[in-house]
MIGUTOR-325305 format. One record per residue (C-alpha): residue number from 0; residue in three letters; z, x, y. Coordinates in steps of 0.5 Angstrom, whole numbers, plus 500, padded with zeros to 3 digits. Layout:
// residues N
+-----+------+-----+-----+-----+
:  nr : rest :  pz :  px :  py :
+-----+------+-----+-----+-----+
: NUM :  ALA :   Z :   X :   Y :
...
+-----+------+-----+-----+-----+
***
This chain:
// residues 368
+-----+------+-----+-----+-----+
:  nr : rest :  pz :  px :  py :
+-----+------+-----+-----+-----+
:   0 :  UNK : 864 : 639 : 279 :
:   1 :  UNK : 862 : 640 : 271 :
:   2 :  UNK : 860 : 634 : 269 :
:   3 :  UNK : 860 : 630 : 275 :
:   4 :  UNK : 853 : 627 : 275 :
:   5 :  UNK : 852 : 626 : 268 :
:   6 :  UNK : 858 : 622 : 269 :
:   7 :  UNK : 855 : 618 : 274 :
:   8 :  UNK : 849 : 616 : 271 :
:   9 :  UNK : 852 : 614 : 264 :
:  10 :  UNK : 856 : 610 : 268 :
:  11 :  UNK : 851 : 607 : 271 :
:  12 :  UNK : 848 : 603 : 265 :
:  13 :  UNK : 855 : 599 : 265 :
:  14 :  UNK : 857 : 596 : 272 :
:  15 :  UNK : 852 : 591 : 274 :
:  16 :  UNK : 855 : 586 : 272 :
:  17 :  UNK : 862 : 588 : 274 :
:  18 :  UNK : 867 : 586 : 279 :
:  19 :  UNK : 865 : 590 : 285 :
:  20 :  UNK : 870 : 592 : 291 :
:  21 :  UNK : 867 : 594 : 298 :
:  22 :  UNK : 870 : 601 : 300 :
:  23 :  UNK : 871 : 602 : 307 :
:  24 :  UNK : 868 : 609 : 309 :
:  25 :  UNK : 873 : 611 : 314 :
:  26 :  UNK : 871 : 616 : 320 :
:  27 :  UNK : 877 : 621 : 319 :
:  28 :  UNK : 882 : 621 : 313 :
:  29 :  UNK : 888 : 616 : 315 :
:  30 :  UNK : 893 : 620 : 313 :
:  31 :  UNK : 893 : 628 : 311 :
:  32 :  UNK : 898 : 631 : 307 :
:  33 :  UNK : 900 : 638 : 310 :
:  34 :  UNK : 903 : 643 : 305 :
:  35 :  UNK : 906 : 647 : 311 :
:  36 :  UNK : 909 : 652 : 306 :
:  37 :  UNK : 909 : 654 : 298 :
:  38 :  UNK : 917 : 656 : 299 :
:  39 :  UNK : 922 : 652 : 295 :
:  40 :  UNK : 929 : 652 : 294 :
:  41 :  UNK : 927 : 648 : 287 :
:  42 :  UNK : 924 : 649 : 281 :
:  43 :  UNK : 923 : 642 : 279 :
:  44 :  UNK : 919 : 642 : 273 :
:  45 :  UNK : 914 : 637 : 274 :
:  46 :  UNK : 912 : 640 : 280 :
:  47 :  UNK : 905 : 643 : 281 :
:  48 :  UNK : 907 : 648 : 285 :
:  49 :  UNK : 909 : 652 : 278 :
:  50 :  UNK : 902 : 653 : 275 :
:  51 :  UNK : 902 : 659 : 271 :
:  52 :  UNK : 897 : 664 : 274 :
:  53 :  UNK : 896 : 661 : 280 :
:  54 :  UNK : 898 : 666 : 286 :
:  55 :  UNK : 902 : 662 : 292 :
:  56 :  UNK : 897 : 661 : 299 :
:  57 :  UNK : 899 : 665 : 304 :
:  58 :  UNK : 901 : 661 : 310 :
:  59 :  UNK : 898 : 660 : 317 :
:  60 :  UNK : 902 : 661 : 324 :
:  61 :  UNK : 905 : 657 : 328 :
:  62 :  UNK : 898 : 658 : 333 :
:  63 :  UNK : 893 : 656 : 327 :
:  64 :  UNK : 897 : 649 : 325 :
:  65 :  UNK : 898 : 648 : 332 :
:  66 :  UNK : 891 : 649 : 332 :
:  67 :  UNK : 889 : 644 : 325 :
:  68 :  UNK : 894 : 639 : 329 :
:  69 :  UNK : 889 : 639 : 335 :
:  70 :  UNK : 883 : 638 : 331 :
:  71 :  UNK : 887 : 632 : 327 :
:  72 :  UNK : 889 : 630 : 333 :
:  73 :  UNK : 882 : 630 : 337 :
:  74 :  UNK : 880 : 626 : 332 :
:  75 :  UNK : 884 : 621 : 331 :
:  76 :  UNK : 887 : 622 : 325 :
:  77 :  UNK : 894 : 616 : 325 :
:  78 :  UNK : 899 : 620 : 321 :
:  79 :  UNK : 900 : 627 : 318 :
:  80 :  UNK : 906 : 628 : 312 :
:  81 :  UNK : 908 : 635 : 313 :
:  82 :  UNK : 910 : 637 : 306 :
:  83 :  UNK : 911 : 644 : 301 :
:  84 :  UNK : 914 : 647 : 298 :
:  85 :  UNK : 919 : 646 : 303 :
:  86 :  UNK : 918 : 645 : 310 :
:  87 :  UNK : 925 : 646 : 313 :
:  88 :  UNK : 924 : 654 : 311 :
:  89 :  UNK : 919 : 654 : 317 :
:  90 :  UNK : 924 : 655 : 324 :
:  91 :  UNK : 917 : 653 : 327 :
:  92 :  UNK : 918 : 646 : 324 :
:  93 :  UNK : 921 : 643 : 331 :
:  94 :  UNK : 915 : 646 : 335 :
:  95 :  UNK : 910 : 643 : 330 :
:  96 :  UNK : 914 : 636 : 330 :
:  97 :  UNK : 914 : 636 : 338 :
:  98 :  UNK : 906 : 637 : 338 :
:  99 :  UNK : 904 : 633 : 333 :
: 100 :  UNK : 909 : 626 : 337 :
: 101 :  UNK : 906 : 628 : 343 :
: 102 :  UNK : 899 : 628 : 341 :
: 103 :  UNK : 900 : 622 : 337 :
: 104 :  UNK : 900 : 624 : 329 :
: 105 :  UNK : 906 : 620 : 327 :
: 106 :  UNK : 908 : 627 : 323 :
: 107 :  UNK : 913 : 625 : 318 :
: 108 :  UNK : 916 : 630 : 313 :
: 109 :  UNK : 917 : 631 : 305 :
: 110 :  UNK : 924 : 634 : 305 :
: 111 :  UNK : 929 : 637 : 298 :
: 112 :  UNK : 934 : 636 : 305 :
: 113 :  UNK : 938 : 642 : 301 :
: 114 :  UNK : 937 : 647 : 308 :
: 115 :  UNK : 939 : 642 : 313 :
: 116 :  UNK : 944 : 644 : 317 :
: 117 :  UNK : 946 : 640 : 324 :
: 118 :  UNK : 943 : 644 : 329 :
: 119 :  UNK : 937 : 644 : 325 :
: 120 :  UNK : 937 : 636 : 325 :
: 121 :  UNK : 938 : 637 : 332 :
: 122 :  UNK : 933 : 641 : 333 :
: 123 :  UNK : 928 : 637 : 330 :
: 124 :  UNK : 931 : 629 : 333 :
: 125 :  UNK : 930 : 633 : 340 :
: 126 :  UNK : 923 : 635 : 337 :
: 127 :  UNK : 921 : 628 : 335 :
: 128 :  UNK : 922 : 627 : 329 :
: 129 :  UNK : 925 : 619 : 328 :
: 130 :  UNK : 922 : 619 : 319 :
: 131 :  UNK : 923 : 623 : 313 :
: 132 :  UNK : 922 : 623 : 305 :
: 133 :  UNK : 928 : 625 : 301 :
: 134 :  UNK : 927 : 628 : 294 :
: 135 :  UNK : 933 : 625 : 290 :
: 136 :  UNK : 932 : 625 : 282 :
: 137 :  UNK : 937 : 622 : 280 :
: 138 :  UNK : 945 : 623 : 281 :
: 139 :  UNK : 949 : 629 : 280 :
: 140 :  UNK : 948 : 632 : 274 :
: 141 :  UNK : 941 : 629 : 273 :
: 142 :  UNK : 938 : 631 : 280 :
: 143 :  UNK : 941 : 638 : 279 :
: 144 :  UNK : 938 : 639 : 272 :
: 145 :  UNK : 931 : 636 : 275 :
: 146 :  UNK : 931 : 641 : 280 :
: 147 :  UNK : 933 : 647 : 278 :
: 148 :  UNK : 938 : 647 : 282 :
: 149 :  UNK : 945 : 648 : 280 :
: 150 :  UNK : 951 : 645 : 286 :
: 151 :  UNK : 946 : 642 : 290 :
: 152 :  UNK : 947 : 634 : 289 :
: 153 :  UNK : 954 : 634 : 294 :
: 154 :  UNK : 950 : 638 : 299 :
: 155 :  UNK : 944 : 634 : 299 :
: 156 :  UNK : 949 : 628 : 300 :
: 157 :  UNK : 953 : 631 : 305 :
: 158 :  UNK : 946 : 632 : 309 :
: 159 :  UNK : 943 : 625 : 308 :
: 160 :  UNK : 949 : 622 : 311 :
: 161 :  UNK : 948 : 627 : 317 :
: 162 :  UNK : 941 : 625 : 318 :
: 163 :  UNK : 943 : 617 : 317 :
: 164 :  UNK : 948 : 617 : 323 :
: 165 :  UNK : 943 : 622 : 327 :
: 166 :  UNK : 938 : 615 : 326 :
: 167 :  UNK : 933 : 617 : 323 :
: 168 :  UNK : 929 : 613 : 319 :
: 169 :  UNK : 930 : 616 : 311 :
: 170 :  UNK : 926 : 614 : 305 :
: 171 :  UNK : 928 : 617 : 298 :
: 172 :  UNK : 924 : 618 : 293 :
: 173 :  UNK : 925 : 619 : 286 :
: 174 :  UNK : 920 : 621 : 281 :
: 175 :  UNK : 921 : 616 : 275 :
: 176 :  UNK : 922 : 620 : 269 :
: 177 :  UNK : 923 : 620 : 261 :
: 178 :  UNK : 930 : 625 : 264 :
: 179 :  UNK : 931 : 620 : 269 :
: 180 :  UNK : 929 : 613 : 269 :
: 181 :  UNK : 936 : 610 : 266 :
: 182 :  UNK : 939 : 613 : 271 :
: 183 :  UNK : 937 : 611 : 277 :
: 184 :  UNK : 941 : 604 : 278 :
: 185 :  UNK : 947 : 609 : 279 :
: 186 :  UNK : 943 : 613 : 284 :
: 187 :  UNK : 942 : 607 : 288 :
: 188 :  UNK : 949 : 606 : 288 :
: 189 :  UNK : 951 : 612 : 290 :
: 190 :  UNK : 945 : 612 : 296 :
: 191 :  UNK : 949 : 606 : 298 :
: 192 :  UNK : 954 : 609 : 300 :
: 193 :  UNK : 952 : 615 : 305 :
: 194 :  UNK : 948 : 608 : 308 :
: 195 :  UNK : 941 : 609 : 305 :
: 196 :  UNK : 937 : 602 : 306 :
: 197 :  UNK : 930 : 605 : 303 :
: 198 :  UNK : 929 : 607 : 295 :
: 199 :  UNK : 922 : 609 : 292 :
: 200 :  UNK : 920 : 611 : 285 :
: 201 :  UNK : 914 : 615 : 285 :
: 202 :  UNK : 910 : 614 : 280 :
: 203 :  UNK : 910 : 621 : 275 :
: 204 :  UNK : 903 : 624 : 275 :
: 205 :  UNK : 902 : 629 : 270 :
: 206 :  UNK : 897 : 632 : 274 :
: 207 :  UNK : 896 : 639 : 272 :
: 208 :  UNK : 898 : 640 : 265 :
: 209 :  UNK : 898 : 637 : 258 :
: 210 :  UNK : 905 : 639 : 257 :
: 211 :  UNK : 907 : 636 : 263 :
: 212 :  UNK : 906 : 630 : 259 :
: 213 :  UNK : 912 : 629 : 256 :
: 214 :  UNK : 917 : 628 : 262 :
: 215 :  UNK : 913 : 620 : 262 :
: 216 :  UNK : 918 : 616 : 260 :
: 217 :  UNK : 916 : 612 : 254 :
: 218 :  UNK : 914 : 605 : 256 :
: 219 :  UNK : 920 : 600 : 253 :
: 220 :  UNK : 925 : 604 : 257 :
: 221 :  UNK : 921 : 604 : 263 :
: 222 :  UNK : 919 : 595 : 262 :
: 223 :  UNK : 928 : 595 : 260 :
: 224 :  UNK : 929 : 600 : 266 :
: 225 :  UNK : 925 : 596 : 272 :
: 226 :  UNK : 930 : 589 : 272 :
: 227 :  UNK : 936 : 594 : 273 :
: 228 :  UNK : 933 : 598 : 278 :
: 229 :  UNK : 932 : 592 : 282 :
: 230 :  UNK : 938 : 589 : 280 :
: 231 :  UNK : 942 : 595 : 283 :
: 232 :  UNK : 938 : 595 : 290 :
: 233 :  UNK : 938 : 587 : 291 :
: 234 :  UNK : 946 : 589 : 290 :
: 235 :  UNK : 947 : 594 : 295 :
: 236 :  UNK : 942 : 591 : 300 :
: 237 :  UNK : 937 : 597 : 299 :
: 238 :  UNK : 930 : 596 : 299 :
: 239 :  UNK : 925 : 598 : 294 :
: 240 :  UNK : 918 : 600 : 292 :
: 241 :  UNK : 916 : 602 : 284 :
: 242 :  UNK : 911 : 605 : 282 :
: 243 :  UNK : 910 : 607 : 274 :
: 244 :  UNK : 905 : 611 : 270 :
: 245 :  UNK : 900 : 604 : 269 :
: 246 :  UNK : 900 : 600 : 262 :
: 247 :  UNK : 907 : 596 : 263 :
: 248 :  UNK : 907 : 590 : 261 :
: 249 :  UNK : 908 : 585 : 267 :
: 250 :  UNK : 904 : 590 : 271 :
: 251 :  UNK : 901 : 585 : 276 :
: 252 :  UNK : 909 : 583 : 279 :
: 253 :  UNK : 911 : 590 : 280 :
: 254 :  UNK : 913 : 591 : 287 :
: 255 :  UNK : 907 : 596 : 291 :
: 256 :  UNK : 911 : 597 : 298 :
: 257 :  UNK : 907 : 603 : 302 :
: 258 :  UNK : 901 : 603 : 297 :
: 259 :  UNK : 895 : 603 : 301 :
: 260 :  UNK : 890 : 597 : 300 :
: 261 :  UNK : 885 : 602 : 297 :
: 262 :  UNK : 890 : 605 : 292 :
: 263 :  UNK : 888 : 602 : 286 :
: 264 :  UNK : 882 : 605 : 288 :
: 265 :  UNK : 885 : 612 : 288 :
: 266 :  UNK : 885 : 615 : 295 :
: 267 :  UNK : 883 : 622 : 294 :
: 268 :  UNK : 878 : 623 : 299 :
: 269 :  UNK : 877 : 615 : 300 :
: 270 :  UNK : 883 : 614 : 305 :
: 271 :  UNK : 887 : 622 : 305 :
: 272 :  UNK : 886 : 630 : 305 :
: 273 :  UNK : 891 : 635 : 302 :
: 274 :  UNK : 891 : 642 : 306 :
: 275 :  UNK : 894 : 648 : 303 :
: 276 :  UNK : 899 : 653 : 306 :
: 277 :  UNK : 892 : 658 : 308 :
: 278 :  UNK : 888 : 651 : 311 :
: 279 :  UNK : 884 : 651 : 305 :
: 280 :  UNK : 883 : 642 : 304 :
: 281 :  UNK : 882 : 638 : 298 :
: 282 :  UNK : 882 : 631 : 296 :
: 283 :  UNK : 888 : 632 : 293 :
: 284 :  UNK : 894 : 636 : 292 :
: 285 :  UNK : 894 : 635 : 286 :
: 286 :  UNK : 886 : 638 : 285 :
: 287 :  UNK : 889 : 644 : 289 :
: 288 :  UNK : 888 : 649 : 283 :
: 289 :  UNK : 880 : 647 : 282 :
: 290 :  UNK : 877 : 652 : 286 :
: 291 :  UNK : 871 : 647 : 284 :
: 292 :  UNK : 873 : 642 : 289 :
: 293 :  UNK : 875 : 646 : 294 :
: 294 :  UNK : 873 : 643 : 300 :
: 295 :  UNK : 873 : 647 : 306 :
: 296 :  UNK : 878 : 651 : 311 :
: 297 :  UNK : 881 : 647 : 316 :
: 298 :  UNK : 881 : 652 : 320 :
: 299 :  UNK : 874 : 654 : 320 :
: 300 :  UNK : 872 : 648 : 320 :
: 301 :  UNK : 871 : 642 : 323 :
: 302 :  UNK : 875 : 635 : 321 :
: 303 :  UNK : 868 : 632 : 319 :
: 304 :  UNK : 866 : 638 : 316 :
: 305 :  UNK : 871 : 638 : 311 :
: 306 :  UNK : 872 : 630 : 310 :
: 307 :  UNK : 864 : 630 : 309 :
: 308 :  UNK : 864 : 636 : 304 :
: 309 :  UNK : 859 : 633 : 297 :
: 310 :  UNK : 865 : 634 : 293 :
: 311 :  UNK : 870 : 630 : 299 :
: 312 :  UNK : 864 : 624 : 298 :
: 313 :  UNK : 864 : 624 : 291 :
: 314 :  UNK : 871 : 621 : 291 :
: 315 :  UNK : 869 : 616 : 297 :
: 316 :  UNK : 864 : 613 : 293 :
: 317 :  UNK : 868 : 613 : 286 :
: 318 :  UNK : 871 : 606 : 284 :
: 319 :  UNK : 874 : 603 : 278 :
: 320 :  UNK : 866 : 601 : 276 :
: 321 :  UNK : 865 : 609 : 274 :
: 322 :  UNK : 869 : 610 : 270 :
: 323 :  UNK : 869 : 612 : 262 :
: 324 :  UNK : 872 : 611 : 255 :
: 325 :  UNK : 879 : 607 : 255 :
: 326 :  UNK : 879 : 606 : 263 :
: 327 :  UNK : 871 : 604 : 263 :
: 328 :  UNK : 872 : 598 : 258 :
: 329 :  UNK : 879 : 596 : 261 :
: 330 :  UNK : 880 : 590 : 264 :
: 331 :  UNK : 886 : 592 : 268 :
: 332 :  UNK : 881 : 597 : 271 :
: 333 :  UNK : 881 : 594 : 278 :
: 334 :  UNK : 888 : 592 : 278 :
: 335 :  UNK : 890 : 599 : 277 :
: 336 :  UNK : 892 : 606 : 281 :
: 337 :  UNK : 889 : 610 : 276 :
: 338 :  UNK : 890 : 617 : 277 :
: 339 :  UNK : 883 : 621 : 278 :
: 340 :  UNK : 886 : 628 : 278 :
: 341 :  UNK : 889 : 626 : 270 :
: 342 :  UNK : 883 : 625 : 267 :
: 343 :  UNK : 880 : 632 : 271 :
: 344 :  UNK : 885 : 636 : 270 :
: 345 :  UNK : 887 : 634 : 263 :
: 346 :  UNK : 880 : 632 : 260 :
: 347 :  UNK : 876 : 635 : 264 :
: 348 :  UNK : 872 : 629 : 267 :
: 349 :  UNK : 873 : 625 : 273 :
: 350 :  UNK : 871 : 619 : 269 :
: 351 :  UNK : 874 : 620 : 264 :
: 352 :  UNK : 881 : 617 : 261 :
: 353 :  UNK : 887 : 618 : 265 :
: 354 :  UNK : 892 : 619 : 259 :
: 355 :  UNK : 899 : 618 : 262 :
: 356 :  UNK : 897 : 610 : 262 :
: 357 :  UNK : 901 : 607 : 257 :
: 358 :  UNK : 895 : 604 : 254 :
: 359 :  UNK : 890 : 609 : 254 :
: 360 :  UNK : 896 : 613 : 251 :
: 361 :  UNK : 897 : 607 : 245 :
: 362 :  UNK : 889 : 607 : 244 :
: 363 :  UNK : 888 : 615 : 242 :
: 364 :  UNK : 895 : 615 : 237 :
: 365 :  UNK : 899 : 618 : 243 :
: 366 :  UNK : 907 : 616 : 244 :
: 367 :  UNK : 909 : 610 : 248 :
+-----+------+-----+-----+-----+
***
């Protein structure tokens, strides 16, 4: 893991007299991110998935994720987010969604919802699927611009109006954008009418290259933005979370709905494992391309095996107290859901600065 260690005891010398916060060492992950598929009819352009030089996992059987459900099942592991790439390209999806209620996972999918159709909504309610996540990234022209996919706004509307009258339960989350963020009012409103009453901005995490840094959307438009978007909620009566690169101004008052309570903490491997299309887990999705932290094979291995990898404890142990440079010395850093894979991936040290917060950002002469 390059410099971790040496990390670890720069960071040492600094924390005595820091806040400290009590980590809870959990048995099992309390919710697994299942990438069940790498196919997508998207190209977004934010997304990990798109990584130059990266050959895509292949993908398991139906028996071998039925086989990773039973092991997650066995050990008790509450909640399992089925996601892609695009997890309605799989035909077993039904099969997968029955097993998982029927042994007490909670499975619930990340959707485009683009290659819905109502006999797979059926399939899927009959199955017991009862929750979903849609990605919606603003209206028509907007979304279509985003995703890479032109024609596909009134399909996914049509969809969603299809699986709100079926009565399954739909989130909407939309990555908040530089190409997107003054659009979202109107997003909302359009929501409202096909009946959607739970919207989500995402925080954006350029987590894997430096040139996904420019899509962050300056801070004066976010900070101008956020009344807006609450604003347009309140209006339609459609419930709201926000999540925002860290550094606004009035931070503290921002709404954190469905954040664990360790977030802050950033939850790879503390709370959450990531599984790959071949079964391959690592703390985070966001971490997939490092074969250094590679943690193990799903299949091969046991739940324990992998959640006690070193490298999957590592990021259990670490707290804001390690942290160096900018993050190290601020003062919000206990209050703040810093992203680990930021500082990894885009400067090479797990302790380091997480160079889409705003004030890190203003810090080494970079935009805000």
């Amino acid at each position: 893991m390059g410099n971790t260690k040496a990390s670890v005891r720069r960071s040492k010398s600094r924390i005595r007299s820091l806040p400290q916060i009590n980590v809870p060492e959990l048995r099992a992950p309390f919710i697994v991110d299942f990438e069940i598929t790498h196919r997508c009819p998207y190209k977004c352009f934010f997304c990990e998935a798109d990584v130059p030089n990266i050959k895509p996992a292949s993908e398991l059987s139906t028996d071998e994720i039925l086989c990773i459900l039973k092991k997650l099942s066995k050990e008790e592991v509450p909640n399992v987010f089925l996601t892609g790439g695009e997890p309605l390209l799989r035909s077993d999806l039904p099969d997968l969604i029955r097993y998982s209620s029927n042994s007490g996972l909670e499975p619930c999918i990340s959707t485009t919802i683009l290659p819905l159709d109502e006999s797979k909504l059926l399939r899927l309610v009959d199955a017991g699927l009862d929750s979903m996540q849609v990605s919606i990234h603003g209206p028509k022209g907007i979304h279509e611009a985003v995703v890479g996919s032109n024609g596909s706004y009134e399909t996914v509307m049509n969809n969603l109006k299809m699986v709100v009258e079926a009565g399954v339960r739909v989130e909407i989350a939309c990555v908040g954008l530089r190409e997107n963020i003054e659009h979202i009012p109107t997003l909302i409103r359009e929501l409202a009418s096909v009946g959607v009453s739970f919207f989500r901005v995402l925080r954006y995490v350029p987590g894997h290259r430096k040139e996904m840094l420019e899509h962050i959307p300056p801070r004066r438009l976010v900070e101008k933005c956020i009344p807006e978007i609450n604003l347009a909620a309140k209006e339609h009566g459609i419930e709201l979370a926000l999540g925002f690169c860290p550094g606004t101004e009035g931070s503290k008052t921002h709404l954190v709905k469905g954040i664990h309570p360790v977030a802050f903490a950033c939850p790879a491997g503390k709370t959450s494992f990531a599984i790959m299309p071949n079964g391959d887990v690592y703390p985070c999705i966001f971490f997939k391309n490092r074969p250094e932290m590679l943690c193990g094979n799903i299949l091969r291995d046991s739940v324990s095996e992998v959640w006690n990898n070193p490298r999957m404890v590592v990021f259990r142990r670490l707290t804001p107290g390690d942290y160096n440079g900018i993050c190290g010395s601020c003062e919000r850093k206990w209050l703040c859901y810093s992203a680990r894979c930021v500082a990894y991936n885009l400067t090479n040290d797990l302790y380091g600065d997480d160079i889409s917060c705003y004030i890190a950002r203003e810090k080494l002469g970079l935009e805000v």
